[in-house]
VEXDREN-2710 file (C-alpha; in Angstrom, 1 decimal):
% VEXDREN-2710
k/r/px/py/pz
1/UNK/0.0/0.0/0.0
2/UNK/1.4/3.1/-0.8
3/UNK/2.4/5.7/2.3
4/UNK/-0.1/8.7/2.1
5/UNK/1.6/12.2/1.5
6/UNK/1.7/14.5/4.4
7/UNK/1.2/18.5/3.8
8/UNK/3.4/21.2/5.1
9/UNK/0.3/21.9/7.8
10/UNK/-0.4/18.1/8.7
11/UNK/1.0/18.7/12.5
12/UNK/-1.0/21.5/12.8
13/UNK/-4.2/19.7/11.9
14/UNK/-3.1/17.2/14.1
15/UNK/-3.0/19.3/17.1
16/UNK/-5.9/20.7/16.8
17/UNK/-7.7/17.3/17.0
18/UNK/-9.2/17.2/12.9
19/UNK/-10.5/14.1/11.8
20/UNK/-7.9/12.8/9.0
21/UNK/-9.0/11.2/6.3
22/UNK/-7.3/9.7/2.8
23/UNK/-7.9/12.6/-0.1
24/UNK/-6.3/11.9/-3.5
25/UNK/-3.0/10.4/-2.1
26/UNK/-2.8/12.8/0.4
27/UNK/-3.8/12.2/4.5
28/UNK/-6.0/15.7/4.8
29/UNK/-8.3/17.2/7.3
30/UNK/-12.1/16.6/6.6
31/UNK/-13.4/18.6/9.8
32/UNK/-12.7/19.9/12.7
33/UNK/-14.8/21.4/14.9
34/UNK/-17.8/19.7/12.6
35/UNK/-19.4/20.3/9.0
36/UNK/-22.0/22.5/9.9
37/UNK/-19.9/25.4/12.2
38/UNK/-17.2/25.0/9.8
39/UNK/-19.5/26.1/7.0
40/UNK/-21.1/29.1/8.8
41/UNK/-17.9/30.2/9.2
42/UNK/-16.8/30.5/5.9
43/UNK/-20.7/31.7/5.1
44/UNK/-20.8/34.4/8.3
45/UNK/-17.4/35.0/9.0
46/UNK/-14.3/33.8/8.0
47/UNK/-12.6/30.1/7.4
48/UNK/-8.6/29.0/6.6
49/UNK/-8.4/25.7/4.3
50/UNK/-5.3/23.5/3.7
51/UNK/-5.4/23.0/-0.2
52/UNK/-1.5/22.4/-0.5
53/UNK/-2.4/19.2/-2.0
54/UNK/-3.5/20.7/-5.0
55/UNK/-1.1/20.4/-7.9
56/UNK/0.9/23.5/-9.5
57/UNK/2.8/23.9/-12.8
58/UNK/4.9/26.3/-14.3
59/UNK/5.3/27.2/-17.9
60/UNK/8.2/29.4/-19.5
61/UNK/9.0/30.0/-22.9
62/UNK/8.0/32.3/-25.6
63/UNK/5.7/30.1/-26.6
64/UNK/3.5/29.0/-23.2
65/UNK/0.4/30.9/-23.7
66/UNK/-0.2/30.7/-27.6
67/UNK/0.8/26.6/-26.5
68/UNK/-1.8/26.8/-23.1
69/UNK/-4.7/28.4/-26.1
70/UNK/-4.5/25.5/-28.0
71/UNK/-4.8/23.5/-24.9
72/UNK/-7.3/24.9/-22.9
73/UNK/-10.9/26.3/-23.9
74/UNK/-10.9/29.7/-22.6
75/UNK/-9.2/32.0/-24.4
76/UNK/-5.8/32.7/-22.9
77/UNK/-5.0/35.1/-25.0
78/UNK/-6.9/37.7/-23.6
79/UNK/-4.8/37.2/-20.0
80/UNK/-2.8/40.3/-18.8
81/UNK/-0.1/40.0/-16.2
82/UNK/-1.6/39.1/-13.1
83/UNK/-4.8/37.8/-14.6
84/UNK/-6.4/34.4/-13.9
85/UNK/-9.1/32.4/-15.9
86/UNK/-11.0/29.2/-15.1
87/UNK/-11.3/26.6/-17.9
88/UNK/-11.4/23.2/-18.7
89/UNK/-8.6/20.8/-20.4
90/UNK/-10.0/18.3/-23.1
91/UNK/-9.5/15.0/-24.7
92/UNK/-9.9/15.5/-28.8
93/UNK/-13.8/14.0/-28.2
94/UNK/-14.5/17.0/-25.8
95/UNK/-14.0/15.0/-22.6
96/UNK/-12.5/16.4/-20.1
97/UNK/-9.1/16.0/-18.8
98/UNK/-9.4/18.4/-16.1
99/UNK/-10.7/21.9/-15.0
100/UNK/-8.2/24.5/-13.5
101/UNK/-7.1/27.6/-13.5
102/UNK/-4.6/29.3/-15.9
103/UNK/-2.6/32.6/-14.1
104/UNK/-0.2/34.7/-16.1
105/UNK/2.4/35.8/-13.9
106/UNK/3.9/39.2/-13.9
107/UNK/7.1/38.7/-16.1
108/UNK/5.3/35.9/-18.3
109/UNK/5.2/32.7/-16.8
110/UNK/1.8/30.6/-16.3
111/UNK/0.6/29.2/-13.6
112/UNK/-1.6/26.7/-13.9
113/UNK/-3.5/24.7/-10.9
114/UNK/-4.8/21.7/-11.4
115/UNK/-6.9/19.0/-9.0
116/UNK/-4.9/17.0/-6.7
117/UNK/-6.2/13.9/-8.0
118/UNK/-5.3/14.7/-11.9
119/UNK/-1.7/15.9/-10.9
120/UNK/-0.2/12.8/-12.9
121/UNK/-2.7/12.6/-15.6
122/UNK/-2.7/16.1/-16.4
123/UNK/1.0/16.2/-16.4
124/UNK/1.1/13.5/-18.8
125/UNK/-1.3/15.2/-21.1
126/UNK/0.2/18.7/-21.1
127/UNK/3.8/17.1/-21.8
128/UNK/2.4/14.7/-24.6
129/UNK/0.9/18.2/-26.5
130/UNK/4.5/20.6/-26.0
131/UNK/5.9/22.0/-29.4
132/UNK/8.8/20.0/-30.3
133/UNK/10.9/22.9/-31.2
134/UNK/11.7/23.4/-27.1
135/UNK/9.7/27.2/-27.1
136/UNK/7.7/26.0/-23.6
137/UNK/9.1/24.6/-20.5
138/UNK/6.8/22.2/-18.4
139/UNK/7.6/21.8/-14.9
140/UNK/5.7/20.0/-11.8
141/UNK/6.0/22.3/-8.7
142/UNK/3.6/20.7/-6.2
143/UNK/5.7/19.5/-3.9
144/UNK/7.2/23.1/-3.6
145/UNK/4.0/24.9/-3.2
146/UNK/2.2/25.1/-0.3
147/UNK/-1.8/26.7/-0.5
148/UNK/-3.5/28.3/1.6
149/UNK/-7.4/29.4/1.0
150/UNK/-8.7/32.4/3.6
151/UNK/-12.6/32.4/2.7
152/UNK/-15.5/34.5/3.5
153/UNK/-16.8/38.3/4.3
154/UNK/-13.4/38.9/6.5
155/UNK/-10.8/37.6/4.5
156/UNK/-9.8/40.8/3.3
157/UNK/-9.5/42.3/6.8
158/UNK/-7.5/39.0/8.1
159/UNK/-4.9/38.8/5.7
160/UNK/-4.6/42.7/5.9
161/UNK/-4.3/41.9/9.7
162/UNK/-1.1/39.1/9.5
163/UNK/2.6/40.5/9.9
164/UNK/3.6/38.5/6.4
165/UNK/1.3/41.0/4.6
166/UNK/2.5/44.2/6.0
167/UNK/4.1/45.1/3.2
168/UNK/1.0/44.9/0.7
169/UNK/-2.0/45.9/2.5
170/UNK/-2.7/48.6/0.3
171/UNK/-2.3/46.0/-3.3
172/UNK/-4.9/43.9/-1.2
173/UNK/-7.7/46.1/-1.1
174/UNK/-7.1/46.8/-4.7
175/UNK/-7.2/43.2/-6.0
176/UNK/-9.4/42.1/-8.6
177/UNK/-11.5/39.1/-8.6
178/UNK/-10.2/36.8/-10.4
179/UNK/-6.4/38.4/-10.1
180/UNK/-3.4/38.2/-8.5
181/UNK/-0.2/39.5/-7.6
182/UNK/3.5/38.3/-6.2
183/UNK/5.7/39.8/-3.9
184/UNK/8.8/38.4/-1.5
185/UNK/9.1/38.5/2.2
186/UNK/12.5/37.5/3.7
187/UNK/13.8/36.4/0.4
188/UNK/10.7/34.1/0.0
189/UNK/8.1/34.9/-3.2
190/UNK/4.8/34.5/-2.2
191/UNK/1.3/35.1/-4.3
192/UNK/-1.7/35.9/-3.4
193/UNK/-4.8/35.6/-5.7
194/UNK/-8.4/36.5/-5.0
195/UNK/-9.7/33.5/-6.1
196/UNK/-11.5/30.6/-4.5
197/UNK/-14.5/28.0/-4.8
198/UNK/-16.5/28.7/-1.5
199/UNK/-19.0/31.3/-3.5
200/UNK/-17.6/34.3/-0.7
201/UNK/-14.6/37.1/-0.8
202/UNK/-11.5/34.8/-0.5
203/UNK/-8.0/34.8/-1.7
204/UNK/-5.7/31.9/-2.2
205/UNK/-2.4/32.0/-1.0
206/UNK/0.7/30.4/-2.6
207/UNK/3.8/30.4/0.1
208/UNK/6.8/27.5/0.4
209/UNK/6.2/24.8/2.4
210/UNK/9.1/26.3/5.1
211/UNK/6.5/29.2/5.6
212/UNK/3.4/27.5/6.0
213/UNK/2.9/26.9/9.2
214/UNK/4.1/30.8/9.9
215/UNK/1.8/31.5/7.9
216/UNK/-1.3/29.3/9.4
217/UNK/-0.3/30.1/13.0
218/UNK/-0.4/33.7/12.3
219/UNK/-4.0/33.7/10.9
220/UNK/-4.8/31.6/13.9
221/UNK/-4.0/34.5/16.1
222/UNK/-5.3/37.5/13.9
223/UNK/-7.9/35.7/13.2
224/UNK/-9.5/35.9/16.5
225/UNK/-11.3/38.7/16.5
226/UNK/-13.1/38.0/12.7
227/UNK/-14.1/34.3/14.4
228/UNK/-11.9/32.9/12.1
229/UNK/-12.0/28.8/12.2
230/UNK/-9.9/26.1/10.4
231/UNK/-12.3/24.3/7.7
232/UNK/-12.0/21.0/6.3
233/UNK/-12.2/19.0/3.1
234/UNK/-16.3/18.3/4.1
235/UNK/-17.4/22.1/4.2
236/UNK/-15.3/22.5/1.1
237/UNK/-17.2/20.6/-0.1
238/UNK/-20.6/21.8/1.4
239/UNK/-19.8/25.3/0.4
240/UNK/-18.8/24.7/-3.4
241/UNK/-21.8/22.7/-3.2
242/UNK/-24.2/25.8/-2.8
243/UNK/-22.5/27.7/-4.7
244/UNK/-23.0/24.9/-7.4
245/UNK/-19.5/25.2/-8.9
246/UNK/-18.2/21.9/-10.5
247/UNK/-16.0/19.4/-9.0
248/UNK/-14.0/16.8/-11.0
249/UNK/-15.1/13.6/-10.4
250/UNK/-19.0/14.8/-9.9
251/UNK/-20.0/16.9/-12.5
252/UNK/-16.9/16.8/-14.9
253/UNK/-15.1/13.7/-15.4
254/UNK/-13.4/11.8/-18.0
255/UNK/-16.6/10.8/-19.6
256/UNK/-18.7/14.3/-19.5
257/UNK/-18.1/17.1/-21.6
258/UNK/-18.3/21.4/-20.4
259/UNK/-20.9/21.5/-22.2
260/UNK/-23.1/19.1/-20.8
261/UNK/-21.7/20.4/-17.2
262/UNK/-23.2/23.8/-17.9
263/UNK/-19.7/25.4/-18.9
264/UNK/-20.4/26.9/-22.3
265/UNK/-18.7/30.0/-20.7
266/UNK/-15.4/28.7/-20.8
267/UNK/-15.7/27.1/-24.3
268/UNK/-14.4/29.8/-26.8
269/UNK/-15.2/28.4/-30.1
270/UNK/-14.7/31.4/-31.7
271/UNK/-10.8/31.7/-30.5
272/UNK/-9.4/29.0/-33.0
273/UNK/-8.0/25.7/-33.1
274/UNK/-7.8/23.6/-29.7
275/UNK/-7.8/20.2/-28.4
276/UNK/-11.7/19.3/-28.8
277/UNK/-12.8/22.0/-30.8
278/UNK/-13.9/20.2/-33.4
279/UNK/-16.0/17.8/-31.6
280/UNK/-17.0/20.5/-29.4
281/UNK/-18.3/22.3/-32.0
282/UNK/-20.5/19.8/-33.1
283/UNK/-21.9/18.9/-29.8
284/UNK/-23.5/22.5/-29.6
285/UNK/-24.7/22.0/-32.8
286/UNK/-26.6/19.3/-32.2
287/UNK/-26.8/20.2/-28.4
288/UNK/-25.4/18.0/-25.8
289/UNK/-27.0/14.5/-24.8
290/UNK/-27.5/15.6/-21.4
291/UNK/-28.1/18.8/-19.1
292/UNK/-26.9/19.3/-15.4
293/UNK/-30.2/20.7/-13.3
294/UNK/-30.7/21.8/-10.1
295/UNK/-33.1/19.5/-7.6
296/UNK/-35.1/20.8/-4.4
297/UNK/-36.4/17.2/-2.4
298/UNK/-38.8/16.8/-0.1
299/UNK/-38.4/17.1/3.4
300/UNK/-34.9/16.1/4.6
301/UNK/-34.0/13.1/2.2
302/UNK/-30.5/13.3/0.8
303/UNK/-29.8/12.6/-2.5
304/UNK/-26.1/11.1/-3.1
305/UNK/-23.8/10.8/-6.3
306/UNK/-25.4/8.2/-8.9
307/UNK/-28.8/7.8/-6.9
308/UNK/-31.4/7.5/-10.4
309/UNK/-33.0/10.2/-11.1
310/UNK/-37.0/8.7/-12.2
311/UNK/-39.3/10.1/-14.7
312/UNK/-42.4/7.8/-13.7
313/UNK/-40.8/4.4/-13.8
314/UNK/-37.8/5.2/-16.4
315/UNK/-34.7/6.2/-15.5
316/UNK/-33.7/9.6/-17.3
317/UNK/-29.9/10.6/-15.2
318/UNK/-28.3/10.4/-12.1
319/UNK/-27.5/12.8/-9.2
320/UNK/-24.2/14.1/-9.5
321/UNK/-23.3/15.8/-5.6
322/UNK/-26.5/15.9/-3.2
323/UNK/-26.8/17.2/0.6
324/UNK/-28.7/19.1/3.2
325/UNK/-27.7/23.0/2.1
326/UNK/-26.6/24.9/5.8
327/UNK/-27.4/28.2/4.8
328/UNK/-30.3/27.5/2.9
329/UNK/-31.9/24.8/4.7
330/UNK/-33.1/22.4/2.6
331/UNK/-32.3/19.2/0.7
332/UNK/-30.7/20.1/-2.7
333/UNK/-28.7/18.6/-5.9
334/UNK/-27.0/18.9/-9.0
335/UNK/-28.1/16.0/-11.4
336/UNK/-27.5/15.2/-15.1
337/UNK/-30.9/14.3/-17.2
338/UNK/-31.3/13.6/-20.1
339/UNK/-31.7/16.3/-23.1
340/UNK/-35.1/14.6/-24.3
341/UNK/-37.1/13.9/-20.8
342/UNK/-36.3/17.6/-18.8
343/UNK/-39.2/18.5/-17.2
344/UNK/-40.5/20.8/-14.3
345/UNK/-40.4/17.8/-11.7
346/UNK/-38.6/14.1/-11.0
347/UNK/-38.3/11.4/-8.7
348/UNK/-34.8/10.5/-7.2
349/UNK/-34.4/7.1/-6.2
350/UNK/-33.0/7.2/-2.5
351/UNK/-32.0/4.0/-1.4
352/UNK/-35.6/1.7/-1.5
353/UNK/-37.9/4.6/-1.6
354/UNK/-38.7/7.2/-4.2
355/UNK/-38.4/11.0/-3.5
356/UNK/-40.0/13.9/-5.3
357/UNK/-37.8/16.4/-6.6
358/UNK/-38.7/20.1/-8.1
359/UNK/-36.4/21.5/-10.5
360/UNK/-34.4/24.7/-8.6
361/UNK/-32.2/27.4/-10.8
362/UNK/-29.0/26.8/-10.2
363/UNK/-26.4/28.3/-9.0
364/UNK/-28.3/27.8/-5.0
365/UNK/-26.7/30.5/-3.4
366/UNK/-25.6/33.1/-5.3
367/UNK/-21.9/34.2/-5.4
368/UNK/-20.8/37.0/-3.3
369/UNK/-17.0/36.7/-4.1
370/UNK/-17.2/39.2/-6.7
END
């Protein structure tokens, strides 16, 4: 059996008593104080999550971007320094590899983050797709990068707060959503982007592993007086959930497309060639097989990942993510059903019993992290 990686942070989560669990290779922290406080926090206040498990690459060269636009479906092109998009990586069928985020670093480097479980396959398939002529550079950097996500109305004032940010208090109150910038401390580089998947104000926080637990015990201390509280891989979860942002291996995996995952957005036809354009292209035109809907149930019943979604006595999708929403109070989920059977209500299939279902806009809760 393989030995499960540790983060810089483990002895910290450790000590303060979270309940460790196996996440994508990695031993991580999937609550501490308990799901529901955890995500209040976040929603009311302010939480601090341990994502150094996520994967980082770099990419240099002349060539990175014009490579990353033929790679990715957003259009890179439009990135300035200190910019960041959200897009998805595909297969030539329009399957998806991966989605991630692409950051164009202030002297012309990319940054691209990537799902901690897809660190090996998406390395693979970025390396397999370089020019041959040596223009772009592709380097792993996970196990150098530590990350660091400070969510919800206070983050701002936290971070503003901690000694390691003394010197760029003003550049944070002037950040951009979806930007970020770099700057060193004590001969260390460290960047900060306001971005996030909680649906509140956040910033993620990119700092080497040495400085991490600086770092985490210094917003343990500022944090006090903003109620800020440690939050684990199960609110993460919870809070995305609302928010109804996608998560790989839910509503995008290798056998679902961006377009049947509600991610049109991303897909820039219009920019020129990329890997799964072409059949891209022709799933609009014909329009994809499948559409991802949002479910109110009745009462308290949980719907969980793959649970049938019924129309009468067929079968017409499956639920994708399901739980009991905290801040809205009610028993919600994101399912895929098929193109020709949408309709206004469903059944889901939980366990022996069949639950009604209304169809609900999605996203749940609307994003404040803007």
């Amino acid at each position: 059996m393989t030995e499960l990686k540790k983060t810089p942070l483990h002895d910290a989560h450790v000590e303060l008593g979270a309940r460790m669990v196996p996440f994508a290779g990695f031993e991580m922290p999937v609550s501490y104080a308990g799901i529901i406080e955890e995500h209040r926090a976040v929603r009311q206040r302010v939480g601090v999550f341990d994502v150094s498990h996520m994967g980082e690459f770099i990419l240099s060269g002349p060539g990175a971007f014009d490579y990353l636009n033929r790679v990715v479906t957003n259009d890179c092109s439009k990135l300035v320094d200190g910019g960041v998009l959200y897009t998805v990586m595909c297969r030539q069928d329009g399957t998806t590899v991966d989605d991630l985020l692409v950051c164009r670093m202030p002297g012309g480097q990319a940054l691209v983050v990537v799902n901690a479980s897809n660190i090996e396959k998406d390395f693979a398939h970025m390396r397999s797709l370089l020019p041959e002529d040596g223009t772009v550079t592709l380097e792993d950097a996970s196990d150098r990068t530590a990350l660091l996500a400070v969510q919800g109305p206070f983050s701002r004032d936290v971070l503003k707060s901690c000694p390691l940010f003394s010197p760029v208090k003003d550049t944070l109150d002037g950040l951009a959503y979806y930007n970020l910038f770099r700057y060193r401390i004590g001969g260390d580089e460290v960047v900060v982007s306001r971005t996030g998947y909680t649906g509140e104000l956040g910033y993620e926080v990119f700092i080497p592993p040495a400085r991490a637990r600086e770092f985490w015990d210094e917003l343990a201390s500022h944090g006090k007086p903003f109620g800020l509280q440690p939050v684990g891989l199960a609110a993460r979860d919870t809070l995305r959930f609302e928010a109804s942002f996608c998560l790989y291996g839910h509503e995008l995996d290798d056998n679902t497309t961006p377009l049947e995952a509600g991610l049109a957005w991303v897909v820039k036809l219009k920019k020129g060639g990329f890997v799964g354009r072409d059949a891209l292209l022709a799933e609009k035109e014909a329009g994809p097989r499948r559409k991802l809907i949002g479910l109110e149930l009745e009462e308290r019943n949980i719907a969980r990942q793959d649970y049938p979604i019924m129309h009468g006595v067929e079968v017409v999708g499956k639920v994708t993510s399901g739980t009991f929403s905290p801040t809205l109070e009610k028993s919600l989920a994101m399912a895929f059903v098929d193109r020709d059977r949408l309709d206004d209500a469903y059944s889901v299939q939980v366990r022996k019993k069949l639950v009604g279902a209304t169809v609900t806009p999605l996203p749940f809760y609307p994003s404040r992290a803007k």
